[in-house]
C-alpha positions in Angstrom: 0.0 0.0 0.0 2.8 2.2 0.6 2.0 4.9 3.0 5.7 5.7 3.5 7.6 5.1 6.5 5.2 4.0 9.5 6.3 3.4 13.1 7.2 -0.4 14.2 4.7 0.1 17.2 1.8 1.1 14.4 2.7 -1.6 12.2 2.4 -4.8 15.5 -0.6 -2.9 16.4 -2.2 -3.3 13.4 -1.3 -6.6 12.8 -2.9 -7.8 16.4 -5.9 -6.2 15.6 -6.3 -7.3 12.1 -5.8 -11.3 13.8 -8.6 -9.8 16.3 -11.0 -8.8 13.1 -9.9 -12.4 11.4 -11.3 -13.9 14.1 -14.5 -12.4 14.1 -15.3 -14.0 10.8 -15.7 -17.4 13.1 -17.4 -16.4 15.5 -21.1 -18.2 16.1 -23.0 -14.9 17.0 -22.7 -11.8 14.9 -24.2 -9.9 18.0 -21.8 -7.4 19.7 -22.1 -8.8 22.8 -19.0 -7.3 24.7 -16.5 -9.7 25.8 -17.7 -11.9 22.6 -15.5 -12.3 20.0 -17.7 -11.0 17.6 -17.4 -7.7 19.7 -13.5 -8.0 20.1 -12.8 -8.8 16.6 -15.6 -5.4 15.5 -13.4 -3.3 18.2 -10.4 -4.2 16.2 -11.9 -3.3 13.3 -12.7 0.2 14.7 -9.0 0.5 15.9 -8.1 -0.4 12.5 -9.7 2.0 10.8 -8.8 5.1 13.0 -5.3 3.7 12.7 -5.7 4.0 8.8 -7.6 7.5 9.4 -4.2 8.4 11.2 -2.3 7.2 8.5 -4.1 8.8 5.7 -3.7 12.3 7.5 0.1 11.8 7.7 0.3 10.8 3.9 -1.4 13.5 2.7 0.9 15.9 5.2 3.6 14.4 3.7 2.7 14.0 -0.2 0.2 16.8 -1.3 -2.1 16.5 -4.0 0.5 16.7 -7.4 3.5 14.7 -6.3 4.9 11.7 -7.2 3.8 9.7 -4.6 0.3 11.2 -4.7 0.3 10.0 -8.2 1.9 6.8 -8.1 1.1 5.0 -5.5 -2.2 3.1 -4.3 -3.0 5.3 -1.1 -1.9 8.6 -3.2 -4.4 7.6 -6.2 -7.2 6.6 -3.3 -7.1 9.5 -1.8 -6.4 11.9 -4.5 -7.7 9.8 -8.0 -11.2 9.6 -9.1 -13.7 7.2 -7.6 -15.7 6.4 -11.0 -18.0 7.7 -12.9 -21.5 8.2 -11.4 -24.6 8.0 -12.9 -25.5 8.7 -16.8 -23.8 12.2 -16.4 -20.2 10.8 -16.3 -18.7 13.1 -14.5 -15.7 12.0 -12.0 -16.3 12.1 -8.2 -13.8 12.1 -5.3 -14.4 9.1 -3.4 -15.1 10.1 0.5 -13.0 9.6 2.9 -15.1 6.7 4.4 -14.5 5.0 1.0 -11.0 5.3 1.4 -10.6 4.0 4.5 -12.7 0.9 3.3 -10.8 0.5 0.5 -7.9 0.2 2.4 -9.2 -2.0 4.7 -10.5 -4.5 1.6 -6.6 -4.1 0.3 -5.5 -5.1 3.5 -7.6 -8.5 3.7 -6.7 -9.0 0.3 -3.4 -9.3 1.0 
């Protein structure tokens, strides 16, 4: 994904709570129940995503719209590229920042 350099602390955090949110995907109630692992693994998808929040603030700090990383690099074309066309007018929309983040996360699983 490339966000640039990111703090060893940041990176174990996110790796513990993205084993938290795998193991959500197992668990027998979908009910956020706290102490449930459904509700653990739906925590550490919250801390996740503020994590990425974080990190999104600190890339675009660090690479404004125009430069090279903005342009060539996944983050840099989610958070500054197009999101598609919408609707039968074609025009290009910004995707929101909410659509980022769950991009993100979806690149994340995917890898």
């Amino acid at each position: 994904l490339s966000f640039g350099t990111t703090d060893e602390v940041i990176l174990r955090r996110l790796h513990d709570d993205f084993k938290l949110w795998l193991n959500g995907f197992t668990a027998l109630s979908t009910r956020r129940i706290p102490g449930s692992t459904f509700a653990k693994a739906m925590d550490a998808r919250d801390r996740i995503l503020d994590t990425v929040d974080d990190l999104i603030d600190k890339f675009e700090k660090e690479n404004p719209e125009g430069s090279e990383r903005a342009e060539t690099t996944i983050v840099g074309r989610l958070i500054y590229g197009k999101g598609g066309k919408t609707g039968s007018d074609n025009n290009d929309r910004l995707m929101t920042r909410d659509e980022v983040k769950d991009n993100i996360l979806n690149l994340i699983f995917a890898g």
